[in-house]
N, C-alpha and C positions, 0 to 999 in steps of 0.2 A: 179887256185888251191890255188895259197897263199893269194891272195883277200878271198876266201871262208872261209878259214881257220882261218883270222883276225879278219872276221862277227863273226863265232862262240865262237871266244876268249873274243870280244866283250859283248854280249850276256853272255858268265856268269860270266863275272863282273859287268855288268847293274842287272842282276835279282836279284843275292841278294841285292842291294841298294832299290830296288825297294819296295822288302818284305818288307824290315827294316821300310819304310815311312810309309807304308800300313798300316801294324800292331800299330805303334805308333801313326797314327791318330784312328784307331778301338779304341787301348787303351783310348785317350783323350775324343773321342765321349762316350763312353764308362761312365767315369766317369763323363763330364760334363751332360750324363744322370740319372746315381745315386745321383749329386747332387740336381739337378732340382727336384726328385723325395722325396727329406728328403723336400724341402724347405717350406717353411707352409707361403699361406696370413696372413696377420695380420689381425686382429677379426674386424668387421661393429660394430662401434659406433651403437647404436640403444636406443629410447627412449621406457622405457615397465610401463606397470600398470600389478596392482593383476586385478585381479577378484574376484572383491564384492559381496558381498552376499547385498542385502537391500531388505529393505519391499515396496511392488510397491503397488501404489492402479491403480488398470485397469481404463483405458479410452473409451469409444466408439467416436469415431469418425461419425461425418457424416457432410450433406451440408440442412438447409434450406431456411426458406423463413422468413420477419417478417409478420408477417398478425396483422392489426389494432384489439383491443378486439370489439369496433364498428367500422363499417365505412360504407358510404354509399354515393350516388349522390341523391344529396337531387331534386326534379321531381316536378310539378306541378301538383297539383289532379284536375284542370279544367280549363278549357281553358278560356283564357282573354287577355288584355290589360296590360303591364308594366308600373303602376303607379308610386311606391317607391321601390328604393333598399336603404335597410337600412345597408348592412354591406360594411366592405373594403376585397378584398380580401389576403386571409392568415390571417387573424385578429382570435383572439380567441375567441369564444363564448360559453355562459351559454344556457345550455337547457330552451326553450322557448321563446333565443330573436326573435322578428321578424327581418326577412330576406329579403323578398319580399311583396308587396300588387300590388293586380292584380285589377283592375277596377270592382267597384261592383254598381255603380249608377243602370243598368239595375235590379240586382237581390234586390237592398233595395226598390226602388223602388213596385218590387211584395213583397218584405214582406211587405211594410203598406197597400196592398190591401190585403193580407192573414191575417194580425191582424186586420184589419175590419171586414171581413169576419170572422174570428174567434170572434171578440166582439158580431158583432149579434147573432150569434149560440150560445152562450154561454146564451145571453138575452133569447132566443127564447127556450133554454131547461128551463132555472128559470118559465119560466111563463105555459109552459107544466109540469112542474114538479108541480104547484102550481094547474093546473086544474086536473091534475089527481090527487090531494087528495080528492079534490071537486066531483070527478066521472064525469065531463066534457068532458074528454076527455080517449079515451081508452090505453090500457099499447101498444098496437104498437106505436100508434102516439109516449107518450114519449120515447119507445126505437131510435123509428127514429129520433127524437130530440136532443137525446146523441150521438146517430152515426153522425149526419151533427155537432156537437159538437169537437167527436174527429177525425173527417176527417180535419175540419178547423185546429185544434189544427196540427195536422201530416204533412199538407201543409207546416203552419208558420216554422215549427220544421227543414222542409227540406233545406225551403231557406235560415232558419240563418245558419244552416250545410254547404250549398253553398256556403255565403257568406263565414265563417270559412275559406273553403280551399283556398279560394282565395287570404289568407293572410297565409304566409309559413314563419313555425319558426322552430330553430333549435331543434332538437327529442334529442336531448344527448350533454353534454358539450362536446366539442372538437375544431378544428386547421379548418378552411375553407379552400380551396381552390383557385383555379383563378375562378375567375367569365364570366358564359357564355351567360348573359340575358342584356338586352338594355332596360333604360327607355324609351315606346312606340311602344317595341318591341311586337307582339303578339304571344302570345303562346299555343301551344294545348297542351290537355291534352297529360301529361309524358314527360313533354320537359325537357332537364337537365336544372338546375339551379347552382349551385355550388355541389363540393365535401366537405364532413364535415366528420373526421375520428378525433377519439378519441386516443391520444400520449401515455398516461401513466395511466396504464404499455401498453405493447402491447403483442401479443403472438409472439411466434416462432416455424411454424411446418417444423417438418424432420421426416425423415422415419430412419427403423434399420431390418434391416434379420433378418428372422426367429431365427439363432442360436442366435441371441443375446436378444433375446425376454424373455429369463428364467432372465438377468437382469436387466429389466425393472421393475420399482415400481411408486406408487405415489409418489412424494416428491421430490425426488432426485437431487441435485441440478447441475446445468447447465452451462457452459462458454460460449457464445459467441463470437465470433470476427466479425468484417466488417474491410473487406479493406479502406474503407473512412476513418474509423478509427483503424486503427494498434496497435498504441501503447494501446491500452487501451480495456482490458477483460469486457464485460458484464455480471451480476450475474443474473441467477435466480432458479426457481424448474421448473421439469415437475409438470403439473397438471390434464393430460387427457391424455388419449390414446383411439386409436378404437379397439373396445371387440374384431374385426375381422382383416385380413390379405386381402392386395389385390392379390388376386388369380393368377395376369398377374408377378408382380414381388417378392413375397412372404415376401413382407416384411410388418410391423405396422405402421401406425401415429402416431407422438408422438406430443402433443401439447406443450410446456413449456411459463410459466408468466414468463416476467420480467420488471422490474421498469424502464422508461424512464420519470426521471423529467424534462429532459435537451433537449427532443424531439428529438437526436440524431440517435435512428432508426425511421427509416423511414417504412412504407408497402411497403412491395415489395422487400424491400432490400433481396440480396443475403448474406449468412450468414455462417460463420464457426460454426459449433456444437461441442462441448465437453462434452458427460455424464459421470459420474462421480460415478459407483455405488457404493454402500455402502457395501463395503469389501477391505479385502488387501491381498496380497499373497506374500512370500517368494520367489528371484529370482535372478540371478546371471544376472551383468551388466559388458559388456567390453564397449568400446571406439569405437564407428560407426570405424571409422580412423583406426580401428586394422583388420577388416575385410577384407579378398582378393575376391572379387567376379570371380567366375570362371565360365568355363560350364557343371561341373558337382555337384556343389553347393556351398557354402562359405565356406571360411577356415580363418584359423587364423596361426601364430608362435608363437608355445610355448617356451619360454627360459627352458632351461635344462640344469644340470648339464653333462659334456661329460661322457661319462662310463668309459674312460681311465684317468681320468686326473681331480678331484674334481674342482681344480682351476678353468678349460676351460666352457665357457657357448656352447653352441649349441642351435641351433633354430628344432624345428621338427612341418609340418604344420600337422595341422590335422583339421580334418572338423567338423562343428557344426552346430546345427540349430537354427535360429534364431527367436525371438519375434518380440513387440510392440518396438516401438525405443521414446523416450523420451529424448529433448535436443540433449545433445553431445554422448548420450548412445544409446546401443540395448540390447535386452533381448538374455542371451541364454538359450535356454533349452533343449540343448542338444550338450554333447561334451568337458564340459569343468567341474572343481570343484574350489570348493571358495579356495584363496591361491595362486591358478595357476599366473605364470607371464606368459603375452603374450605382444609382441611387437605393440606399442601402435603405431608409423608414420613409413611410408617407408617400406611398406610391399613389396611394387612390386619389391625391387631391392635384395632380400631376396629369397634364396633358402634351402630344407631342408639340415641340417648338417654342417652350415655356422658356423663357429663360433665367435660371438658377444661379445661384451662388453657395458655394461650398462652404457647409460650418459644420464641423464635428467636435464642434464642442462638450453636446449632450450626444453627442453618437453614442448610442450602446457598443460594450464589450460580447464579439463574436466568440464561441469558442466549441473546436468540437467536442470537446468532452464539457460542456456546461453543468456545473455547481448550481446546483437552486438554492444547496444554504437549508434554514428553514423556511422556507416559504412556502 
């Protein structure tokens, strides 16, 4: 009974010590929660640009081909023996140099029997033509006189044409090729001989969609690139287009000239296009680097002043839509007005409501025509 009596004595001396702990750590958690709750991050350095208003001239974009203005594999018109090659290959040639001569002994040979045979007929109408004033002889005999005349005559005509083809020269100045024929090689008719394709200028066709067909024009002039060559734009104009659309991809051909003195395209070549229409439009340019691509469309951070506090910036994303991207830039055209600052690098570690301070210190240099240098 007195053990029992000491428990309970015990007992309400421990509980109120108890309360007293309790309560003074509630109080401390307490407070170190209201302070944790005033406490404020310090504001994200962050690099920003305006949003420019400039004058853009539109681009079309596409991929073609260069196609030669002539070119062709220059063929044998009949069949013979490889007597002379007279060119080297890749050498440059003037329209009309000879190329090739093919073996012609068998065909001069029948032309001096076709020019005999033509001198007598020719004899042989004078002297009917001399009896029929006479009344010697009647007007058939000398029409037949003049027909074995120009038959002789039509013979001769054919085999100097024969021999002609036998002897292949170049149809249009231009660039040879590698050579595919052997002196004593024989050849039949359509055999290849060389290629001969004319440098400068050359064309360049690419195609363009229907929607972009309203700016299309004669004239208009053209960029080039090739990858062989990079560093260095090619100039020229469109000069043709087809009056029609191919029905399978709905889009037009477009032909465009341009000047190769330096023979640097090639046909064939694969080729960047740049058209270049002749207008310009009003348009508001951010920094590609300020855009956050998401999955419900691109956005951006606006810097803004806080609503409580003029000093304080804050960031609020908000979503835009975007253009043609040129250089280090994109087009908006929608979502944003000329003035606006928005946060130009480091968008992904950025959340709405954040509050930032502006350093452009290490801000990169924007620029539409960006220089890589070597890099």
């Amino acid at each position: 009974m007195k053990k029992l009596l000491w428990v309970g004595v015990g007992l309400l001396l421990v509980l109120p010590i108890v309360g007293t702990l309790v309560l003074i750590k509630a109080l401390q958690f307490g407070a170190m929660g209201a302070a944790a709750a005033q406490m404020q991050m310090p504001p994200e350095p962050v690099n920003a640009e305006l949003v420019r208003e400039a004058e853009w001239q539109p681009e079309l974009q596409a991929v073609g081909s260069v196609v030669a203005v002539q070119g062709t594999v220059i063929r044998t018109e009949a069949e013979g023996l490889v007597r002379e090659i007279r060119f080297e290959a890749g050498a440059q040639v003037k329209a009309g140099d000879e190329l090739v001569r093919l073996d012609t002994d068998i065909e001069r040979a029948q032309l001096r029997e076709a020019e005999a045979a033509t001198a007598l007929a020719r004899q042989s109408f004078r002297r009917a033509r001399e009896l029929a004033r006479s009344r010697h002889i009647s007007q058939g005999e000398l029409d037949a006189a003049a027909a074995n005349l120009q038959q002789a005559d039509a013979r001769a005509d054919m085999i100097r044409a024969l021999i002609a083809k036998k002897t292949l020269s170049a149809p249009f100045d231009g660039r040879l090729g590698i050579r595919r024929v052997s002196i004593g090689q024989f050849l039949d008719k359509g055999s290849p001989v060389v290629s001969l394709h004319s440098l400068d200028p050359v064309y360049v066709e690419f195609s363009l969609p229907q929607p972009q067909l309203a700016e299309l024009a004669g004239g208009l002039p053209v960029r080039v690139w090739s990858d062989t060559y990079p560093e260095r734009p090619f100039e020229g104009r469109v000069t043709a287009f087809n009056p029609d659309l191919d029905p399978q991809t709905r889009s037009v051909r477009v032909q465009a000239t341009l000047a190769n003195r330096e023979g640097r395209l090639r046909p064939g070549m694969f080729v960047s296009v740049q058209l270049l229409p002749g207008r310009t439009e009003q348009v508001l340019l951010i920094p590609i680097t300020a855009v956050q691509h998401g999955p419900y469309g691109d956005a951006v951070f606006v810097i803004e002043p806080d609503g409580q506090d003029e000093n304080t910036l804050k960031v609020q994303q908000r979503l835009v839509r975007l253009g043609a991207r040129r250089g280090d830039f994109v087009v908006v055209s929608e979502g944003l007005a000329a003035g606006e600052r928005v946060v130009s690098t480091g968008v992904f570690k950025l959340r709405t409501g954040m509050a930032v301070v502006v350093d452009n210190r290490l801000a990169p240099a924007f620029r539409l025509d960006p220089d890589p240098g070597n890099s």
